[in-house]
Backbone as CSV, one residue per row, in Angstrom:
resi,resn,N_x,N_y,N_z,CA_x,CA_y,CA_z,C_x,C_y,C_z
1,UNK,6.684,61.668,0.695,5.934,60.816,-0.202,4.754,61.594,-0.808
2,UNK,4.220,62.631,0.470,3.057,63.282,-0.355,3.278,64.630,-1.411
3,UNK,4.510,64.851,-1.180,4.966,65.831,-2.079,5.603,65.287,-3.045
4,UNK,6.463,64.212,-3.243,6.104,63.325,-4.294,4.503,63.188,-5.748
5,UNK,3.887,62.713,-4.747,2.774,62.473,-5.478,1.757,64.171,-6.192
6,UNK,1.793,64.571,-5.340,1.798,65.984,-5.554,2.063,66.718,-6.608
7,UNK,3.380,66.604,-6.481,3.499,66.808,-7.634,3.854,66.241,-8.983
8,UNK,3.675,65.011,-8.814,2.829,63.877,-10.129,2.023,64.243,-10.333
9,UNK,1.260,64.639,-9.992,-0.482,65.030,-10.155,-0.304,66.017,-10.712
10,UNK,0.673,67.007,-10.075,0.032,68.648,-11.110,0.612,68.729,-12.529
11,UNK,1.932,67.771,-12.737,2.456,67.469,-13.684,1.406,67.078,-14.399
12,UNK,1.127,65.888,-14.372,0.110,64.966,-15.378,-1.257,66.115,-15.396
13,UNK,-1.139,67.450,-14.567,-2.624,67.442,-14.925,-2.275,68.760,-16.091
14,UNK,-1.044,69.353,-15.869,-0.673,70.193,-16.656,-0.682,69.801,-18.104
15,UNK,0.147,68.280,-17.829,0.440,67.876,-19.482,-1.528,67.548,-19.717
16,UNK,-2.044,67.394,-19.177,-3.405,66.638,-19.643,-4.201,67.827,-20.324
17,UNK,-4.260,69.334,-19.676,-4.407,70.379,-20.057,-4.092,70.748,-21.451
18,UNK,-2.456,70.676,-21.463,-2.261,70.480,-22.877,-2.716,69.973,-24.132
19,UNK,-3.002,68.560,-23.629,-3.299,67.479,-24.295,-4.741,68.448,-24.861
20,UNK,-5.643,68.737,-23.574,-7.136,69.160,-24.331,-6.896,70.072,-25.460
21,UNK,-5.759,71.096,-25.037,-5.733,72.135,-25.750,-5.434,71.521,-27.095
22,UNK,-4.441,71.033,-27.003,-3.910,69.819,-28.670,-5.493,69.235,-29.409
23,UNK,-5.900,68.495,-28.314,-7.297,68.208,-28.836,-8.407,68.820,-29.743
24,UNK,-8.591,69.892,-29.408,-9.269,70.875,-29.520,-9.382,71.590,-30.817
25,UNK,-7.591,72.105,-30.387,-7.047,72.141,-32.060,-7.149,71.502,-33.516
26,UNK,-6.586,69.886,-32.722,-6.970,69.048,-33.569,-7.740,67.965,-33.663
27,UNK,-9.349,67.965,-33.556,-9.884,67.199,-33.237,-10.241,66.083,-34.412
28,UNK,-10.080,66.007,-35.597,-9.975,64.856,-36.567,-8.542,64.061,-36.021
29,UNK,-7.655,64.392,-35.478,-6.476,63.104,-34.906,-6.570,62.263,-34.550
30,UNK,-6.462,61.166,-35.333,-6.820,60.052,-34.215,-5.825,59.631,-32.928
31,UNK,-4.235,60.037,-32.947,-3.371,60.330,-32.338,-3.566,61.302,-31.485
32,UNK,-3.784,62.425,-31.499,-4.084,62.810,-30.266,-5.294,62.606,-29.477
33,UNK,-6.459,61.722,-30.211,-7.207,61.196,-29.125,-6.655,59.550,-28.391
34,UNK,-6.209,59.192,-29.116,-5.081,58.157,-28.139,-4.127,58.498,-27.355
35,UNK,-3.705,59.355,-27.576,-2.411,60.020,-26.556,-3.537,60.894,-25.404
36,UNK,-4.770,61.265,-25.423,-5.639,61.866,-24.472,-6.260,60.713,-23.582
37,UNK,-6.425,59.638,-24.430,-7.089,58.435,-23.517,-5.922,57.844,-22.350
38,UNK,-4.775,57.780,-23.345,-3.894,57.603,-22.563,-3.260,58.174,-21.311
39,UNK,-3.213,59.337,-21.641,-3.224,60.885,-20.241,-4.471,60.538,-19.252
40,UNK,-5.321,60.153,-19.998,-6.891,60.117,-18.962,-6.435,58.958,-18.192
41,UNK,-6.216,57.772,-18.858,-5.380,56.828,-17.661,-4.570,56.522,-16.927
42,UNK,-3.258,57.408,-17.389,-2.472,57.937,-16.452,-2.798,58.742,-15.165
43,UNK,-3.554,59.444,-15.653,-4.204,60.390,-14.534,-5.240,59.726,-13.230
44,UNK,-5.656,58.927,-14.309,-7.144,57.993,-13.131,-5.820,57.067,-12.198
45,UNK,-4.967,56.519,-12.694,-3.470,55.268,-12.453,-3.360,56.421,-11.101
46,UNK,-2.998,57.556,-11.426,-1.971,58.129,-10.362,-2.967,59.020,-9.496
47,UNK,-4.329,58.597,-10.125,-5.634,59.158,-8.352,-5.770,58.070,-7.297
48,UNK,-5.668,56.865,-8.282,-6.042,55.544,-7.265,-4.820,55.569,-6.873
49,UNK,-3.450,55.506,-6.762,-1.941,55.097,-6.145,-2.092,56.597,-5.334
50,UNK,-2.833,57.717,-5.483,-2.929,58.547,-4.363,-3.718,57.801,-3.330
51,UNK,-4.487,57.813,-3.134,-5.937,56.862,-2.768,-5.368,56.362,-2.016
52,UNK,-4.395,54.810,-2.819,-4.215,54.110,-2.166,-3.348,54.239,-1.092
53,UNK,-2.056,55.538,-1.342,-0.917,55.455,-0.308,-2.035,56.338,0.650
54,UNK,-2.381,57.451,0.491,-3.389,57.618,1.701,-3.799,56.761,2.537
55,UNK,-4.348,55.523,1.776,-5.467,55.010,2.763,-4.052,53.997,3.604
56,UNK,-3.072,53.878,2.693,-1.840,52.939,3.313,-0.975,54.094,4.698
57,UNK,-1.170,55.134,4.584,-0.749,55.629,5.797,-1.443,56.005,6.522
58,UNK,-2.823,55.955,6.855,-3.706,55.534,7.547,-3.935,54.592,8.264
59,UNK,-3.643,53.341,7.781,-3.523,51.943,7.906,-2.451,51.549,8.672
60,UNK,-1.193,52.239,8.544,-0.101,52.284,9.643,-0.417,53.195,10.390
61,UNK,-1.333,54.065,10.550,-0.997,54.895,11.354,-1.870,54.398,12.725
62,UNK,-3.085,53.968,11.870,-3.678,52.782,12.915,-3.389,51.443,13.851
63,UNK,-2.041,51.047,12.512,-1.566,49.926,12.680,-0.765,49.729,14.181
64,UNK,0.347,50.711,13.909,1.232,50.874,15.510,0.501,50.785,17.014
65,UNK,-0.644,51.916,17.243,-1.647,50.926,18.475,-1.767,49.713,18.724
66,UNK,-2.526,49.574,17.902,-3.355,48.043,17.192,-2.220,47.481,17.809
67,UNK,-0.574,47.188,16.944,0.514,46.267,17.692,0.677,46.539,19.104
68,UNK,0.837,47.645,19.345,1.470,47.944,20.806,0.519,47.257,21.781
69,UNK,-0.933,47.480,21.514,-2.203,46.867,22.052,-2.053,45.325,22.349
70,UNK,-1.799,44.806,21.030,-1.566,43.439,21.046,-0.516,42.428,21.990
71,UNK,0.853,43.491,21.991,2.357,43.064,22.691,1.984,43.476,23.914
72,UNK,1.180,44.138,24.581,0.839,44.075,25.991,-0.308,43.179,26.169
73,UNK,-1.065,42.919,25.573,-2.152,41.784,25.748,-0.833,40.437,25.497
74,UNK,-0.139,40.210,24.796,0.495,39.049,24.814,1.443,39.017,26.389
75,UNK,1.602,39.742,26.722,2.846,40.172,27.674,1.479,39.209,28.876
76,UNK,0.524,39.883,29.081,-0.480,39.928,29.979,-0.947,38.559,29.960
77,UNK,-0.668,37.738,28.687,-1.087,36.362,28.211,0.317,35.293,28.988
78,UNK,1.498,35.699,28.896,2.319,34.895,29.054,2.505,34.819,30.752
79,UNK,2.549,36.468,31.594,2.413,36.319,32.542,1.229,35.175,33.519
80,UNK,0.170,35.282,33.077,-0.852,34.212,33.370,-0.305,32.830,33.563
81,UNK,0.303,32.696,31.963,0.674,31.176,32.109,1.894,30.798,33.110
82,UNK,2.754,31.917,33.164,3.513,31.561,34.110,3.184,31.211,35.373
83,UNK,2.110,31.804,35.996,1.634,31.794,37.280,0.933,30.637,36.760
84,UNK,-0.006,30.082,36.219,-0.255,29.426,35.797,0.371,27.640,35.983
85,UNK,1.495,27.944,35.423,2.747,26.844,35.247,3.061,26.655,36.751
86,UNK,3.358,27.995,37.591,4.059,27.448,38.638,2.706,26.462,40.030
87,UNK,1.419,26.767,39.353,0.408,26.663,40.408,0.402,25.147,39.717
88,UNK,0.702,24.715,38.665,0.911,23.232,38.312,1.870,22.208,38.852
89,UNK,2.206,23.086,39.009,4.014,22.546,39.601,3.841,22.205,41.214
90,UNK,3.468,23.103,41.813,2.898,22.728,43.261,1.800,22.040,43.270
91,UNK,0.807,21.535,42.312,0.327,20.883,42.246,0.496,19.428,42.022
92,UNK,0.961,19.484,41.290,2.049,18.190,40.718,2.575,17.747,41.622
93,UNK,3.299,18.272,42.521,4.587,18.227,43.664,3.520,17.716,44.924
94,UNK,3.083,18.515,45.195,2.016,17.774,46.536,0.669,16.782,45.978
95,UNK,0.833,16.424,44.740,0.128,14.670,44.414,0.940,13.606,44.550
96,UNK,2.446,14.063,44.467,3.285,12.805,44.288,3.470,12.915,46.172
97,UNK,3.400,13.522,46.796,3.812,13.728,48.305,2.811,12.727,48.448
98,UNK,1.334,13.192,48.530,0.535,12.273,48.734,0.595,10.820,48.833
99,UNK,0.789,10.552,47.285,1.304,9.232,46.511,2.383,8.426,47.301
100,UNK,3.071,9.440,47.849,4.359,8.460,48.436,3.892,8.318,49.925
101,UNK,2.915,8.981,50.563,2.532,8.870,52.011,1.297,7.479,51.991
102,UNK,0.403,7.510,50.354,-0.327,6.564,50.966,0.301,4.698,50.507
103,UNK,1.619,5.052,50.038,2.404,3.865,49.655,3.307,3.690,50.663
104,UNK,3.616,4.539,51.587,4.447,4.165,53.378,3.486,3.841,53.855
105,UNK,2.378,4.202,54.050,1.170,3.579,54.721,1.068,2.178,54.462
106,UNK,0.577,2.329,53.259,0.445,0.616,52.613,1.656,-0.464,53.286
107,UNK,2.748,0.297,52.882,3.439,-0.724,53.440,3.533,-1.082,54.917
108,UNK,3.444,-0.127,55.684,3.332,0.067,57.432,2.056,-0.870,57.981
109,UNK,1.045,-1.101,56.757,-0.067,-1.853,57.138,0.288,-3.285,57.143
110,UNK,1.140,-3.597,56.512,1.216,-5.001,56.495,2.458,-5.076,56.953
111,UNK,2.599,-5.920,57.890,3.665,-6.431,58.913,4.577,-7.466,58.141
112,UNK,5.409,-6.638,57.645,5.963,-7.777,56.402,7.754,-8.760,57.115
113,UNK,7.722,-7.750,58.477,8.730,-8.739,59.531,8.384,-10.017,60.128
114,UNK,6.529,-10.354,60.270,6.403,-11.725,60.956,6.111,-12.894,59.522
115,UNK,6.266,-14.001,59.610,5.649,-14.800,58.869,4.418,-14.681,58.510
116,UNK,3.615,-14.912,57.402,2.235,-14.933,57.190,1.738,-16.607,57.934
117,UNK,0.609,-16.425,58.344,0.378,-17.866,58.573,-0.470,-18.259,57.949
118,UNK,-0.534,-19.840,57.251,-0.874,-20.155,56.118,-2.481,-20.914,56.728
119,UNK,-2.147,-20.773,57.895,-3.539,-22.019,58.220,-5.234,-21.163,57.676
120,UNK,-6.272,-21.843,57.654,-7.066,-21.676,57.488,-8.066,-22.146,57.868
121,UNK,-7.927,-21.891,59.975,-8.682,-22.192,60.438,-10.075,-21.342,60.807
122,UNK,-11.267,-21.572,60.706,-12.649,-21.021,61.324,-12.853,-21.016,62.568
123,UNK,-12.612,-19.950,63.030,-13.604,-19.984,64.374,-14.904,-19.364,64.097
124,UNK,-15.611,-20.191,65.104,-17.020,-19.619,64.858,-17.572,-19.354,66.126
C-alpha cells in the first residue's frame, strides 16, 4: 500500500514539476495556471490520503491489542458471572430448603389428627 502511494506521489510530483516548468514558460496562460491549481490539488488530495492511510495503519496497529485486551477482559467478565450464577443457584436452592422445613414445622405444630375443641371456657 505504501509503495503504492509512493509512488503516486513521485508521479504527481514529477508531472507538477513539469507543470512549473510549462508555467514559467508560459506565464500569460490562463490554462496552464488552471491545470497548475489543479496539480496543486491533486497533490495536497494525495498528502492528506497519505496522512490519512498512515495514521489508518497506526490505528490498526493499535487496534489488535486494544481487541485482544478487551476479549480477555470479556472472557474474565463472563467467568465471574458464571461463578456468580452458580453461587445464586445454591442460594436459591437452600431458601426453598428452608421454606419447606419452616412449612413441615408449621404443620407438625398443629395437631391436625385430634378435633379442635370449640368450647370457650375461662379458667381463672
Amino acid at each position: 500500500m505504501r509503495l503504492d502511494l509512493d509512488v503516486k506521489r513521485r508521479a504527481f510530483a514529477a508531472q507538477a514539476a513539469k507543470m512549473e516548468g510549462k508555467g514559467k514558460a508560459e506565464e500569460g496562460n490562463q490554462k496552464a495556471a488552471r491545470e497548475a491549481e489543479k496539480m496543486e490539488f491533486k497533490k495536497q488530495t494525495e498528502s492528506d490520503k497519505t496522512v490519512h492511510t498512515i495514521r489508518g495503519e497506526e490505528y490498526a496497529a493499535s487496534f489488535l491489542p486494544r481487541h485482544a485486551s478487551g476479549v480477555v477482559q470479556m472472557v474474565v467478565v463472563v467467568a465471574v458471572m458464571v461463578v456468580v450464577e452458580a453461587v445464586l443457584g445454591e442460594y436459591a436452592a437452600a431458601s426453598i430448603i428452608v421454606m419447606q422445613k419452616c412449612f413441615e414445622t408449621s404443620y407438625l405444630a398443629f395437631d391436625l389428627d385430634t378435633p379442635a375443641s370449640l368450647s370457650f371456657t375461662h379458667t381463672a
